[in-house]
Structure formats: C-alpha cells, structure tokens
N, C-alpha and C positions, 0 to 999 in steps of 0.2 A: 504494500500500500504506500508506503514511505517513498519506494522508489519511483513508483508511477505517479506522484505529487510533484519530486522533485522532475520530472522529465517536463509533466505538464506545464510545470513554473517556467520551466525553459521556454518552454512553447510558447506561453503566455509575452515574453521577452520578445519573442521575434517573430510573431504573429499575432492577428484577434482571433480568442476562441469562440467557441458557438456559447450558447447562455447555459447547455446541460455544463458544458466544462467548466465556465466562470462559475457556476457555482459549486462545483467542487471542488474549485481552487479555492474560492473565497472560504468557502466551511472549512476546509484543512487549514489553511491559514491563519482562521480563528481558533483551532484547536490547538496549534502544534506552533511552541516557541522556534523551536530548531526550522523549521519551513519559514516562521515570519524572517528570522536573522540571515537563514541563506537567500531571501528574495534581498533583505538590504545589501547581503553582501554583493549578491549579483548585479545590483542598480547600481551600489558606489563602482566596481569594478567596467560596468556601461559606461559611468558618466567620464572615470578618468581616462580610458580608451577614446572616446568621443572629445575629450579636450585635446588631449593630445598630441603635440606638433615635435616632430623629430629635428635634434637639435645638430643642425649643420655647421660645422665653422666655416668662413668666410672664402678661406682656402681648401675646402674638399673640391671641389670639383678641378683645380689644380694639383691637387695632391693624386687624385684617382688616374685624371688626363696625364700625369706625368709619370705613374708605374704603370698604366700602359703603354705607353711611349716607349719608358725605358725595357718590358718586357718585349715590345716591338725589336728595338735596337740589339736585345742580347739572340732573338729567336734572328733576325738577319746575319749578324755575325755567326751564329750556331752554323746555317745552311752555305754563307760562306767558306768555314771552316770544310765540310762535306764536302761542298763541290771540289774543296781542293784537292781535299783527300782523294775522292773518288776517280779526280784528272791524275794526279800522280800515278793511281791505282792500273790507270787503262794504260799508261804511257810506260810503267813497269810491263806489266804483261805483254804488250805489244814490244818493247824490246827483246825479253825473254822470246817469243816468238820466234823474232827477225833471227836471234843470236840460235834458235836451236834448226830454224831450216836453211842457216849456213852451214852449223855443221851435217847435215844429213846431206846437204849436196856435198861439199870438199868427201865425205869419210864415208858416204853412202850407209851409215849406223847410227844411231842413239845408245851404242853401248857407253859405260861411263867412262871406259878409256880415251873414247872417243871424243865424248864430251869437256873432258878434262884436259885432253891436247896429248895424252900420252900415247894416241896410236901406233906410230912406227917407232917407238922407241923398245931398245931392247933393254934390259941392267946392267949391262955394259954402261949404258948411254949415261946412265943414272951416275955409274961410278966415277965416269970422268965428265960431268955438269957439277956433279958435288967434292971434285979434288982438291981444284982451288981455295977449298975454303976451308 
C-alpha cells in the first residue's frame, strides 16, 4: 500500500490524476506523516532543480575550445608520426626487395651463402682475407 502511494505521489508531480486517484492520494496523505514529509521533500527537491542555473566561468568555453584544439594538435602530430613511420616502412621493404632480386639474378639462389656474399669463396679464401690481421 505504502508503495503504491509513494509511486502515485510521483505521479501526482508530473501529471493531473483523475479525482478516484486524488482522493487516494489526499486520504493517504492525511493518514500517513512519512507520505506528507516525502511529498515536501519531493517539492523542495522540484523547486531547487527548477531554480537552478549551472555555474559557468567566464573562461569555459575557452578552456573546453582550447583542449580540443590542443587534442586536435597532438591527434595530427600522432598521424604525422605514422605516416612516417609507415613511409620509412615501405621504402625499407622495397629496398630489401630490390637488394634480394639482385642477388637471385648475379647467384641464381637465395641460399644464405649467397645472400651473405660468400658464394664462391672456399676456406682457403677465409684464411688469407683474415691473415692480415
């Protein structure tokens, strides 16, 4: 019962009931302290909601325009960065490329010897490329 008085009070708030309602709201009302003290509460909590005014300083709307500005600036430096990356990335790989179908023409292989420059060398080679030193 309690709970269907409080829902109606609500109701009562934010709409006109019909006159079977208002007077069940009115007779609970007059019966029950706790129903009068939560309509006052609900009125004082209406009226300061309805005064209301959200308090701006002078400078918010330069202060908001200016971190997104600045989150503007660091998100264009971000894709800066990437694109660079991303161009180094291709111009790596495309030399890797170029450098591996030089060697498969000169050595006709991609074995590692081949890749490395040691194809026609024997250990001999080795022995007298490293004497000097």
């Amino acid at each position: 019962m309690k709970r269907s008085m409080s829902k109606l009070l609500l109701k009562s708030l934010d709409c006109q009931l019909d006159e079977k309602e208002r007077a069940r709201l009115d007779k609970a009302l007059a019966e029950d302290e706790a129903l009068r003290q939560m309509k006052k509460e609900y009125e004082l909590m209406r009226s300061t909601l309805a005064t209301f005014e959200p308090g701006f300083s002078a400078s918010f709307s330069e202060n908001t325009l200016g971190k997104l500005g600045s989150s503007l600036v660091h998100h264009q430096e971000n894709q800066l960065v990437f694109r660079f990356i991303l161009r180094l990335g291709v111009s790596a790989a495309a030399a890797v490329l170029i450098l591996l179908m030089i060697v498969l023409y000169k050595e006709q292989s991609l074995r590692i010897d081949s890749l490395m420059g040691f194809s026609g060398l024997t250990p001999d080679d080795f022995d007298n490329l490293f004497a000097n030193y």
